[in-house]
DODRENDO-555098 format. One record per residue (C-alpha): residue number from 1; chain; z, y, x. Coordinates in steps of 0.1 Angstrom, whole numbers, plus 5000, padded with zeros to 4 digits. Example, Ala and Ser with C-alpha at 12.3 -4.5 7.8 and 13.67 -1.06 7.14 Angstrom:
DODRENDO-555098
  drennu  bagu    pz    py    px
       1     A  5078  4955  5123
       2     A  5071  4989  5137
END
This chain:
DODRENDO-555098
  drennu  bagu    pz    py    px
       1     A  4635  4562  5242
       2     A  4603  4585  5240
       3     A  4600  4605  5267
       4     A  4590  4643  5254
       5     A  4556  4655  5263
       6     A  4546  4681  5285
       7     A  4541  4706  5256
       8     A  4572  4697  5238
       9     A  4598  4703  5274
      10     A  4577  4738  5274
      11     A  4580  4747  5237
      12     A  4617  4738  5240
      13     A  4624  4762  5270
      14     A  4605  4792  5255
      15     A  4626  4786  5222
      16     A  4654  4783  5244
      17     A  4646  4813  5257
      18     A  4638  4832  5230
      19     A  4671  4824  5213
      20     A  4689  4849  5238
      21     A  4684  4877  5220
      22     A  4666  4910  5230
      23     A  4669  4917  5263
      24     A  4655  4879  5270
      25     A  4626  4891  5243
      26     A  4620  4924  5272
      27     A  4623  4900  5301
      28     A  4595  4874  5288
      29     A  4572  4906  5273
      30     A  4576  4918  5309
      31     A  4569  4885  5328
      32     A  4535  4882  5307
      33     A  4525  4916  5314
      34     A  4532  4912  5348
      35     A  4508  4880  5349
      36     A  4478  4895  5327
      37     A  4476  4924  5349
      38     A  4472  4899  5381
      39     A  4447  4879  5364
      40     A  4428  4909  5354
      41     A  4434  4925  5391
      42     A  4421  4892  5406
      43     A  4390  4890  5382
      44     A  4379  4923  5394
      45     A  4384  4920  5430
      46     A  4367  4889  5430
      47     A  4334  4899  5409
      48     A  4340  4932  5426
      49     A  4339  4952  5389
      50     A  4343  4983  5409
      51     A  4336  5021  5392
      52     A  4299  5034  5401
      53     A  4316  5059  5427
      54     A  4331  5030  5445
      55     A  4316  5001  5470
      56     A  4352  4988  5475
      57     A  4387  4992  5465
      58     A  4424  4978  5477
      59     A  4436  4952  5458
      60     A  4469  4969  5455
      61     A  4452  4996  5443
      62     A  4433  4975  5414
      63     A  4468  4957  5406
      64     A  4483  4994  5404
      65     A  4455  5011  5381
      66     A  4456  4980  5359
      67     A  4494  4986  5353
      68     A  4487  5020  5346
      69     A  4460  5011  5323
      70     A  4483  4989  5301
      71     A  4507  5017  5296
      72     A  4481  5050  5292
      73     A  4449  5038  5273
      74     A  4437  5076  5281
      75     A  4434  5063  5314
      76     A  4400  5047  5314
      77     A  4387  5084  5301
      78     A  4370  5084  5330
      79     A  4358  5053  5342
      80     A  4320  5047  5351
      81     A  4302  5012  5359
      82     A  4298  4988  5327
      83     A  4312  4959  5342
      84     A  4347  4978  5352
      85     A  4348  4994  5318
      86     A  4344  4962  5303
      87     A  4372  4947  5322
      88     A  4393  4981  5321
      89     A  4387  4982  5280
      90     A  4402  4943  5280
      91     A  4432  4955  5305
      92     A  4435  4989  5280
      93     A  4434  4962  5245
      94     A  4465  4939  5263
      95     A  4481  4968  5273
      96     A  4480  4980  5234
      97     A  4494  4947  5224
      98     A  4522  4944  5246
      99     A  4532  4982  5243
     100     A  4530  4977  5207
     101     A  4554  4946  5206
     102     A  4580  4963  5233
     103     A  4580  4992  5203
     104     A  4584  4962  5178
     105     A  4613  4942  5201
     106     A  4629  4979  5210
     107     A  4630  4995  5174
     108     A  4641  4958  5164
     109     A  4671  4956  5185
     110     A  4681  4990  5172
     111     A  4682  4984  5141
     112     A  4701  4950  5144
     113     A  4726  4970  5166
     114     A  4727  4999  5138
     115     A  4735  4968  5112
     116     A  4759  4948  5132
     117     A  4777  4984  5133
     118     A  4775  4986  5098
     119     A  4792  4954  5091
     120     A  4825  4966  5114
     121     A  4825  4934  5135
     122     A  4836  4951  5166
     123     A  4875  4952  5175
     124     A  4894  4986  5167
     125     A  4910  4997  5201
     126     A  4940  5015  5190
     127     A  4976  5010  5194
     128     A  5004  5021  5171
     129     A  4983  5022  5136
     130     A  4992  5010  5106
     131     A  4969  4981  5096
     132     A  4961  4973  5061
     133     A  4949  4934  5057
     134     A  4931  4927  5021
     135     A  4915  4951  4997
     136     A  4927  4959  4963
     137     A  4929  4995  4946
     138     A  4964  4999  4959
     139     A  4943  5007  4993
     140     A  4940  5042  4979
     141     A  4975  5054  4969
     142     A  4988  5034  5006
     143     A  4962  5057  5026
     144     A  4972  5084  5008
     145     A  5009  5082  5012
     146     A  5006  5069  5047
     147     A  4984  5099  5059
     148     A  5012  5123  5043
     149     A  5041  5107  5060
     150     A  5017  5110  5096
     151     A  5017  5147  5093
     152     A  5043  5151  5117
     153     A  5032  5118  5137
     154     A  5004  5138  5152
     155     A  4967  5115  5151
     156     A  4976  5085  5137
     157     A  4949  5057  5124
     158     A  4954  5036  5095
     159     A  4932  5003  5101
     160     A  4915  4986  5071
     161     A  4901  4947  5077
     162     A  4886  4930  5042
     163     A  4862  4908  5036
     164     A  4843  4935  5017
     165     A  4813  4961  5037
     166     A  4829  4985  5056
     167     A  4802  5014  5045
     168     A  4814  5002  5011
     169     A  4852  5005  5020
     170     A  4847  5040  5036
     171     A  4830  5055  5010
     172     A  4851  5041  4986
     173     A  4885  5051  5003
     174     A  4868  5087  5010
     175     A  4859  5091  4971
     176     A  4894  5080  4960
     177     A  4925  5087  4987
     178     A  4904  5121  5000
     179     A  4912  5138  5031
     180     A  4931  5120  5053
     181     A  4940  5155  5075
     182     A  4949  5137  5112
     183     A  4949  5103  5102
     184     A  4917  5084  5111
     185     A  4909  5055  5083
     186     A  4892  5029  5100
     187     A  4875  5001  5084
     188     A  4865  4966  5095
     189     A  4846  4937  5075
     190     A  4863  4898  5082
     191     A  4886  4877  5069
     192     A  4920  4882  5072
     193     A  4928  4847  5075
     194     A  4906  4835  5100
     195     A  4918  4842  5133
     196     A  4890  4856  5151
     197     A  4881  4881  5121
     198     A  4917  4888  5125
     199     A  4913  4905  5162
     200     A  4894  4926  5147
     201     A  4926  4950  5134
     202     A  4944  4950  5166
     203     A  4973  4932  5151
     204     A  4994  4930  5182
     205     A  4991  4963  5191
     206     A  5000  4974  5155
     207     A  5033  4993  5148
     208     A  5028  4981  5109
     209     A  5010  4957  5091
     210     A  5005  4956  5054
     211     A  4990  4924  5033
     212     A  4980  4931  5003
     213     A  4970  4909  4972
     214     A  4932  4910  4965
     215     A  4922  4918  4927
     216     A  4895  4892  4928
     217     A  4912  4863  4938
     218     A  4920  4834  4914
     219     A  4949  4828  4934
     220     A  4962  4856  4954
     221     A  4997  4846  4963
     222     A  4981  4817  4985
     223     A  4961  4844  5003
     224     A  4989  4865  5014
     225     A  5007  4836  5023
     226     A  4982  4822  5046
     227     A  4971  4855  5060
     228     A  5010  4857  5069
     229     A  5009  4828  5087
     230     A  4975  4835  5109
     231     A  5004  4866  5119
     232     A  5026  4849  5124
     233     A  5016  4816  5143
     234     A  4988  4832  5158
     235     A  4988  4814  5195
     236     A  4977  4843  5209
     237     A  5003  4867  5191
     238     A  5026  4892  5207
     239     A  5058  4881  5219
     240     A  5076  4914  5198
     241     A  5083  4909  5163
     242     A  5057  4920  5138
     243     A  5067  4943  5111
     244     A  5046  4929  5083
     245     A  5054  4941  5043
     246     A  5028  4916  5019
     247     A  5027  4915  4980
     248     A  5035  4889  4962
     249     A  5026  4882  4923
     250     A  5050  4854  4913
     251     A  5083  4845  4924
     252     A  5079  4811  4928
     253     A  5063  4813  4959
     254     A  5090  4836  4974
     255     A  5108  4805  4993
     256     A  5072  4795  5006
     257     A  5064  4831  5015
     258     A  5100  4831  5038
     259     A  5090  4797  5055
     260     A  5060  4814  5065
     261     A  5072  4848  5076
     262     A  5102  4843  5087
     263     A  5124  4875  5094
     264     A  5091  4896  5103
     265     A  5078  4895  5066
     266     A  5093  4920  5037
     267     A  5080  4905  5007
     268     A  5074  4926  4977
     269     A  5076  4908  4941
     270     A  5052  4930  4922
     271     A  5057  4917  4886
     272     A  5091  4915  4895
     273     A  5095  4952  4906
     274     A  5080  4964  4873
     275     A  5099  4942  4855
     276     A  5129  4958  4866
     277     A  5122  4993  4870
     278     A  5106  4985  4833
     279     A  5139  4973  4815
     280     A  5159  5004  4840
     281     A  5137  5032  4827
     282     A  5138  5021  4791
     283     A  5169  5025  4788
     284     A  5173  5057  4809
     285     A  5145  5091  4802
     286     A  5134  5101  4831
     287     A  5145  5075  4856
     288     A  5110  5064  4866
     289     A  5100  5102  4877
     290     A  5134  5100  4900
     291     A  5117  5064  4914
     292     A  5086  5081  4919
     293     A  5099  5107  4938
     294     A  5120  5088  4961
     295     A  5090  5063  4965
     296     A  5065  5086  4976
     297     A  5061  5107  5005
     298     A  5051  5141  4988
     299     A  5087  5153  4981
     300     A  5123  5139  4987
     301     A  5123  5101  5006
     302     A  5145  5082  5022
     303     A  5154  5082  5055
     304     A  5184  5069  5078
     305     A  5197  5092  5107
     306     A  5225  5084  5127
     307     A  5248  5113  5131
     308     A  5275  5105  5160
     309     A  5298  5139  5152
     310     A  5305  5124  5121
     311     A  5319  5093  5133
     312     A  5352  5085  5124
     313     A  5349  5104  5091
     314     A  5350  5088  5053
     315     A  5320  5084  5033
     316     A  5338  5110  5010
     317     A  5338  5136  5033
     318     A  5302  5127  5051
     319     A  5283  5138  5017
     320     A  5293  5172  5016
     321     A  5287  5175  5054
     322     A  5248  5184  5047
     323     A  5235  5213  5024
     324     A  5202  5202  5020
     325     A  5200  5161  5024
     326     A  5220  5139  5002
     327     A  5240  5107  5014
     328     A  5237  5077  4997
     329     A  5245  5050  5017
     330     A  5257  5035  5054
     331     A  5233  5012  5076
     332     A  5262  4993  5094
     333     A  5257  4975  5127
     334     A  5295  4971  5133
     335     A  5307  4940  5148
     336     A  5329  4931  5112
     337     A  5294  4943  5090
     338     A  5274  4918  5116
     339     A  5301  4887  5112
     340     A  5292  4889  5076
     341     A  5261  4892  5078
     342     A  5262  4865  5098
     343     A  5283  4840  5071
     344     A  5259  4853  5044
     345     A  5231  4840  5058
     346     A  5241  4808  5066
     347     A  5256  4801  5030
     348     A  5219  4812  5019
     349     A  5238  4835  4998
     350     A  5212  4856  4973
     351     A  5231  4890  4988
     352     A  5219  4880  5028
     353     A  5187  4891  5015
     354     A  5196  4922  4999
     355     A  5215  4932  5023
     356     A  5193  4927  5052
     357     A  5215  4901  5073
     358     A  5187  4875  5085
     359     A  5201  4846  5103
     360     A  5198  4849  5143
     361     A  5196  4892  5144
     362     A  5212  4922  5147
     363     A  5198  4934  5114
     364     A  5219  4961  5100
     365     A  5240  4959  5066
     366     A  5231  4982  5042
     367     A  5258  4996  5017
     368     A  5243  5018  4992
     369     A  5269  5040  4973
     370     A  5304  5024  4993
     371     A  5334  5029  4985
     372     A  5347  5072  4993
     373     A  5376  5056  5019
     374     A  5345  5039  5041
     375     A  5348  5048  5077
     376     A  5315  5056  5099
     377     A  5316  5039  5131
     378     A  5301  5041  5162
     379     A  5261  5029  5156
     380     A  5268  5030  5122
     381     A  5234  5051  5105
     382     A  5237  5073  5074
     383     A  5214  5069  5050
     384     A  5202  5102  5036
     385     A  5175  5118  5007
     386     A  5160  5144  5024
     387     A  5127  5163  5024
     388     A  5116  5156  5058
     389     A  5133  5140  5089
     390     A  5130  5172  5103
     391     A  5152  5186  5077
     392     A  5181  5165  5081
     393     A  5213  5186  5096
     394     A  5246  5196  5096
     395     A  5261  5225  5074
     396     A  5294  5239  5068
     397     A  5311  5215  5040
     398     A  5310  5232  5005
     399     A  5343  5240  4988
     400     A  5340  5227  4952
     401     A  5352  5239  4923
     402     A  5376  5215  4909
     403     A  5384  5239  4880
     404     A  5354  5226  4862
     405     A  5354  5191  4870
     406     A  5360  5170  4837
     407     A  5383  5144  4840
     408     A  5365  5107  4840
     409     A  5369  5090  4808
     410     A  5353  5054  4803
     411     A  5321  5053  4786
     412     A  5317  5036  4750
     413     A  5298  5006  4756
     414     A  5274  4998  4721
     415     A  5248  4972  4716
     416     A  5212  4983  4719
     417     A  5184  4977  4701
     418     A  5151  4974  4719
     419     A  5113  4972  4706
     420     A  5085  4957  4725
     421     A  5049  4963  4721
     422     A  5028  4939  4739
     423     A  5035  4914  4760
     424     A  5025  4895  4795
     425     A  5039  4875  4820
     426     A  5066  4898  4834
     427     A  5082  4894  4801
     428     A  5108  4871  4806
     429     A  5115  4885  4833
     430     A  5123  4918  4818
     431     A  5145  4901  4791
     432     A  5163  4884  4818
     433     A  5169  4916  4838
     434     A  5178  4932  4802
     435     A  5206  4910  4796
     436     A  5225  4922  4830
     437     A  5228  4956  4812
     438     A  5231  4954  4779
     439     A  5262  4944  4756
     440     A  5267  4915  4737
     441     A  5252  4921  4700
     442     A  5219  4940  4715
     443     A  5190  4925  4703
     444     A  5154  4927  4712
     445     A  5122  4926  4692
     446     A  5087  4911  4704
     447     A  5055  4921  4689
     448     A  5021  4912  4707
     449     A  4988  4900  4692
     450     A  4992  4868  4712
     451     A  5018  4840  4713
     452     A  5043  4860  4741
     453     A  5051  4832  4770
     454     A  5080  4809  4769
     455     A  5106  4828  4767
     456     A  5146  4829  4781
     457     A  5181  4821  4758
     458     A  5202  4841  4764
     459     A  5234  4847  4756
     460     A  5245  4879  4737
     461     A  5209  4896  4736
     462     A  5190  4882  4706
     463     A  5154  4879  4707
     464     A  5131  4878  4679
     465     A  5092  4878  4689
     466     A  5064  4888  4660
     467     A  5029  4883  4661
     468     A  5009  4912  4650
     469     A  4986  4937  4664
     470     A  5004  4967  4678
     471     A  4971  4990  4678
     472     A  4976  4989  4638
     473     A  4992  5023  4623
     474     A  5005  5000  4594
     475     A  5024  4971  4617
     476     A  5037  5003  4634
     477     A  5049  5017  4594
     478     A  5061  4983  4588
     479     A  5084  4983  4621
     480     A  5103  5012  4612
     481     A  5102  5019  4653
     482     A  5125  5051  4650
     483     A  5153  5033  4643
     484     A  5147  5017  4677
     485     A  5172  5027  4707
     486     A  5142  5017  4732
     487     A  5104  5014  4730
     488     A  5085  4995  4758
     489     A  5051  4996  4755
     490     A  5036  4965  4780
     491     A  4999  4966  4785
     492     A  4980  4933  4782
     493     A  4967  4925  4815
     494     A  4969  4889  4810
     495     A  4943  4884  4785
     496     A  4924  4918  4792
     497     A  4905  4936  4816
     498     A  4929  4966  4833
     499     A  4908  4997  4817
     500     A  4906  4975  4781
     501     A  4945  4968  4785
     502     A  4953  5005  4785
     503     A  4932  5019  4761
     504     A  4950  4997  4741
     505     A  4982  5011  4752
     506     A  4970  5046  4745
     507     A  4962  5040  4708
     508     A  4996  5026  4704
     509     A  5011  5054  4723
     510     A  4993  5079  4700
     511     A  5006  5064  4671
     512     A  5039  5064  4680
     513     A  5034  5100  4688
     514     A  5023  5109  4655
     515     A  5051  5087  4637
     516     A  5076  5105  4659
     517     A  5064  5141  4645
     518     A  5059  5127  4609
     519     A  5099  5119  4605
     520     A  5107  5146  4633
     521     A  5126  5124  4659
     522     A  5123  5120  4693
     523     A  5115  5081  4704
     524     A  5124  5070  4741
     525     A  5093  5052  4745
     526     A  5083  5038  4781
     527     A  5048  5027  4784
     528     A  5029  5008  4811
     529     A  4997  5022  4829
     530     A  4979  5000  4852
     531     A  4952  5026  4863
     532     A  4968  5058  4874
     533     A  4939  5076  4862
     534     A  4951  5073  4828
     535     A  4983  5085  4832
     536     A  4968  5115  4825
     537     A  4957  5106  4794
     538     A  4988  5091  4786
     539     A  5008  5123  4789
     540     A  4996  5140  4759
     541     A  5012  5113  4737
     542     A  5044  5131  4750
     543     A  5061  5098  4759
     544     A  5093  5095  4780
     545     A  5081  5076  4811
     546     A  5051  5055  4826
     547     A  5056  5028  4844
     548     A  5021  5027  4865
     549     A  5022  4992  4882
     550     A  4994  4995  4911
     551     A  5010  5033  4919
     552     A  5047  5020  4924
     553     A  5032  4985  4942
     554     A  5015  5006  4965
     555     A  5041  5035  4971
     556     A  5070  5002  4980
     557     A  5045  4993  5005
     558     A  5040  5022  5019
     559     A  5077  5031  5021
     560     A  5084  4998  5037
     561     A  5059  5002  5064
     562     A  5075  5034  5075
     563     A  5111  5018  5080
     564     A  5119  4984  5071
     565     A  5154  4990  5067
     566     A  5146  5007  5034
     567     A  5136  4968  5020
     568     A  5171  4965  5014
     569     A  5177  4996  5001
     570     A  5150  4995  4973
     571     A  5159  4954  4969
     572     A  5196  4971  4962
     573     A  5184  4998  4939
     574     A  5159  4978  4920
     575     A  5187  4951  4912
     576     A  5213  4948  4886
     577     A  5238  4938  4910
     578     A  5250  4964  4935
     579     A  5247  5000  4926
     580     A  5216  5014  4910
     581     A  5209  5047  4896
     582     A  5216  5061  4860
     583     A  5212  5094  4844
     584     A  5248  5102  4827
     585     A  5254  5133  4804
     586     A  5265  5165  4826
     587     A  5291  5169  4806
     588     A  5309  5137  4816
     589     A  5312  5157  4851
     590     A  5313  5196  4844
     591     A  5326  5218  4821
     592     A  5291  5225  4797
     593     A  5282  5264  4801
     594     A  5302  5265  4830
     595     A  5280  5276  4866
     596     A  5290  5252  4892
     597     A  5273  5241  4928
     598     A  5264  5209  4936
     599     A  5285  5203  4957
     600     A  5314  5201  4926
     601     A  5289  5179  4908
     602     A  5289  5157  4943
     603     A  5326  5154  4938
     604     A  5330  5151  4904
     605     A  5306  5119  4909
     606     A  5328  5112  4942
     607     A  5361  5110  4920
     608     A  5345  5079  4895
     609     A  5330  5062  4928
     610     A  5302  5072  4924
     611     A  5266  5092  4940
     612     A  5256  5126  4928
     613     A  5221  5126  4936
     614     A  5204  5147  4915
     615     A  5198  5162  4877
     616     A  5177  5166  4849
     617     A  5168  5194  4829
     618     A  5169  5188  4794
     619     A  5143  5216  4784
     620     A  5121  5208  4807
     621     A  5119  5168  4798
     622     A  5081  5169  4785
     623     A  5072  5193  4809
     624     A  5049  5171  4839
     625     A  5050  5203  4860
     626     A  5087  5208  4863
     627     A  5087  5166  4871
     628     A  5101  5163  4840
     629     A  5132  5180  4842
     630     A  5144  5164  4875
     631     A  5155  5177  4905
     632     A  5163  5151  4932
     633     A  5181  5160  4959
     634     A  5191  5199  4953
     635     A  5202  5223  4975
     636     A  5241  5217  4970
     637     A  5248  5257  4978
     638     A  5221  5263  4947
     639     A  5243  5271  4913
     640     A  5237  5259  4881
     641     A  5247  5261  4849
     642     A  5245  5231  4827
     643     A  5235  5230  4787
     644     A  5239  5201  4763
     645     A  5218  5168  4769
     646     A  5214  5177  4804
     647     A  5222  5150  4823
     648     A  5239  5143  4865
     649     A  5214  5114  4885
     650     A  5239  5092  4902
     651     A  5241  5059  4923
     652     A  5272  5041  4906
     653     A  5278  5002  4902
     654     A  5273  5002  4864
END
């Protein structure tokens, strides 16, 4: 083996060295000034270079002034004797250079440290913060309902880790969520699924933890999944549960997604969401305003309160036992709800899931809308719409007024008939979900530009799918689309950019406006927005509802990771199996022109099983600053007199 030279052992150690970083940089530059003043010193004392004024000097003292000349060139101002000025001008030119490069290392390390700060790669020490792992525009809408729903928390932080610049991230989140009031929005730049990049958040000391999907991945599902599992696995993870909510895009991975998870991880199905709420707005005006509403943390929400004065009484008599939250549902931890829970989850039964029993836990079972003659036991929780928290209390119980209660009388059941503009990969799911309400003999119509995906038979809904480009006022003509029951306008985010897929929605929207004036009808046309920002725009088409995908995405998460107990009670809602809500004609409950209180509305709704949570004002259904006409949650001691097409919002199992 060669042996290394002299020069080569040297030149390794000073690269060694200078590998260390800055303050090995200050140590070296010190070291050598150190030596060229000596050497200088020495020079002097030995050829006794002394100023004119001077037969002899100290060498201390010479050691000394040559220090000080290395630092002060000024200081040699006043030297006499050409040979010391010649040697105090070569001590006054080093001392130049190596001032000059401690600027140069100094200003150098600053900046690096200014940059690495920049980049966000040091660890957030908080505790209790909600931390948001993945960037996609849903970011905005989550900060903004999380930093409403901290108002009473106090300072509160909300945590951001992506793989994106955190100066980026920060201006970006600034420009679109605003003020943030108490809550701090902290970013950080790493990967989510590396572990190390991970620490970074904090995610043990975090009291929630959302994953989210990022726009720019070719294969986003796999992402969530494995960030998930660096949660989850992590060896040097908390020993508490995590509370972790994470998107999902298909539902194939859902089984995959559980694996990893476990019982810490609420998965959201985002197609699957709009899907649903898709097919349940179309068919009902104004329900996705009343989703909205519960969603977000601006108004009325859900919250679940356990109210032990109340135990012992009937589900009948709890709703009217508050004047200004509304009852919808009991979160039971009895020993019979837990049993089977318990049986659910070990038959894998699709309802465990729903219903919040995991295999192995004390999970509550949530019952939205039970039967009036269900007793509240001891632990059981109420689940309540209510403004705030805060506003959740007990009141005397309303007496209603039975006189104008109309008697129940069983709704005519009549096929539907249902257009559809557009189509994209949610589609079958839709037709699927479609089929659960409608009756046998509805039928459903397909138009889209492309070949529409492969879709479902089904039985007693028929399907018929066109190929023809719904932009075009003539295939509109030729459609006839006011003899429609339904109009759901999907945008094209398969085959087009987000911003290209609703303009193209828009156009279609605005001729449907105008065909709607032309024969003087009014269409119940839903419409699908994947950029908020053009709901806006949308609204002046004068269309029923918009379904905004990222909004309602991002308001599910956010709800979610306030409470998880409210998984199952959006998993219920958003299902056609259970209870869900539906907008019914007031006068299927009062007497029309007659002024009532909502607490007779609450019973009327009581006496057919049923929810009363809320109306809608016919008059007001094109008006976006009255929400549309509805009023969730009212005051039940508020009065109100009902006109024709008005309709009662109630939670009811069909």
């Amino acid at each position: 083996m060669h042996k290394p030279a002299l020069r080569e052992r040297v030149r390794y150690r000073f690269d060694d060295w200078m590998s260390r970083g800055t303050i090995a940089l200050m140590l070296l530059l010190g070291a050598a000034t150190l030596l060229f003043v000596i050497i200088l010193a020495v020079v002097v004392y030995v050829v006794h270079a002394y100023p004119d004024d001077a037969s002899s000097a100290d060498f201390l003292d010479v050691l000394w002034g040559n220090l000080m000349r290395t630092l002060d060139p000024g200081t040699m101002g006043g030297d006499s004797g050409w040979g010391f000025r010649a040697l105090m001008l070569v001590v006054t030119i080093g001392g130049l250079i190596i001032v000059a490069s401690l600027i140069g290392i100094i200003s150098g390390a600053f900046d690096s440290k200014v940059e690495e700060l920049r980049k966000g790669r040091s660890r957030v020490l908080e505790s209790g913060h909600t931390l948001i792992l993945g960037w996609s525009p849903k970011v905005f809408s989550i900060v903004s309902e999380l930093a409403i729903a901290n108002e009473s928390r106090g300072r509160s932080a909300i945590v951001v880790l992506a793989d994106r610049d955190k100066v980026e991230m920060e201006d970006a989140i600034r420009a679109e969520a605003g003020k943030t009031g108490r809550t701090r929005v902290i970013c950080r730049s790493g990967d989510p699924m590396n572990l190390n990049d991970l620490e970074l958040g904090s995610p043990h000391d975090a009291r929630s933890i959302v994953i989210l999907a990022s726009e720019a991945d070719d294969d986003p599902d796999s992402t969530v999944i494995k960030t998930a599992l660096a949660l989850t696995n992590n060896p040097n993870r908390r020993d508490d549960d995590f509370h972790i909510v994470a998107e999902l895009d298909d539902p194939a991975n859902l089984e995959a997604a559980r694996l990893v998870g476990r019982d810490e991880t609420h998965w959201v199905l985002a197609s699957d969401l709009i899907s649903r709420v898709t097919v349940q707005t179309c068919r009902q005006s104004g329900l996705s305003v009343v989703y909205t509403e519960l969603l977000d943390f601006g108004g009325d929400e859900i919250y679940v309160t356990e109210q032990p004065s109340l135990v012992g009484r009937r589900y009948g008599e709890v709703q009217s036992a508050f004047a200004t939250s509304t009852v919808i549902g009991i979160a039971s931890t009895g020993i019979q709800a837990q049993a089977q829970a318990q049986a659910e989850a070990e038959a894998h039964a699709p309802a465990a899931t729903r219903r919040g029993a995991r295999l192995g836990t004390l999970a509550p079972v949530v019952a939205i809308n039970p039967p009036g003659d269900t007793v509240l036991g001891p632990g059981d929780q109420l689940i309540v719409i209510a403004e705030d928290d805060s506003t959740i209390a007990l009141a005397t119980p309303g007496v209603p007024e039975l006189s104008a209660i109309v008697a129940p009388t069983d709704p005519d059941a009549r096929p539907e008939h249902t257009l559809v503009l557009g189509c994209n990969a949610g589609l079958a799911t839709m037709l699927r979900e479609l089929h659960d309400y409608v009756t046998p003999g509805s039928t459903v119509r397909v138009v889209a530009t492309g070949r529409p995906p492969a879709l479902p038979d089904l039985d007693g809904l028929e399907v018929t799918v066109q190929q023809a480009d719904t932009t075009s006022r003539g295939v509109l003509d030729d459609l006839e689309v006011y003899r429609y029951d339904h109009i759901i306008v999907l945008a094209e985010k398969d085959a087009l950019p987000a911003q290209r897929a609703d303009a193209r929605t828009l156009i279609t929207l605005l001729h449907l406006r105008d065909i709607a004036e032309r024969h003087d009808v009014d269409l119940n046309v839903v419409s699908e927005m994947l950029d908020d920002r053009n709901r806006e725009l949308a609204e002046v088409t004068n269309a029923d509802d918009f379904i905004v995908s990222e909004k309602l995405v991002s308001l599910m998460l956010s709800q979610v990771s306030e409470n998880k107990l409210l998984a199952d009670v959006f998993a219920t809602l958003f299902s056609s199996e259970g209870s869900e809500i539906y907008l019914r004609p007031a006068d299927a409950y009062i007497q029309p022109g007659v002024e009532v209180d909502f607490y007779t509305v609450a019973e009327a709704a009581l006496r057919r099983g049923e929810t009363a949570i809320g109306y809608r004002i016919a008059a007001d259904a094109h008006d976006a600053a009255r929400a549309y006409g509805v009023h969730v949650n009212p005051p039940k001691p508020a009065r109100i007199r009902f006109q024709p097409g008005d309709r009662i919002i109630v939670l009811a199992e069909d």
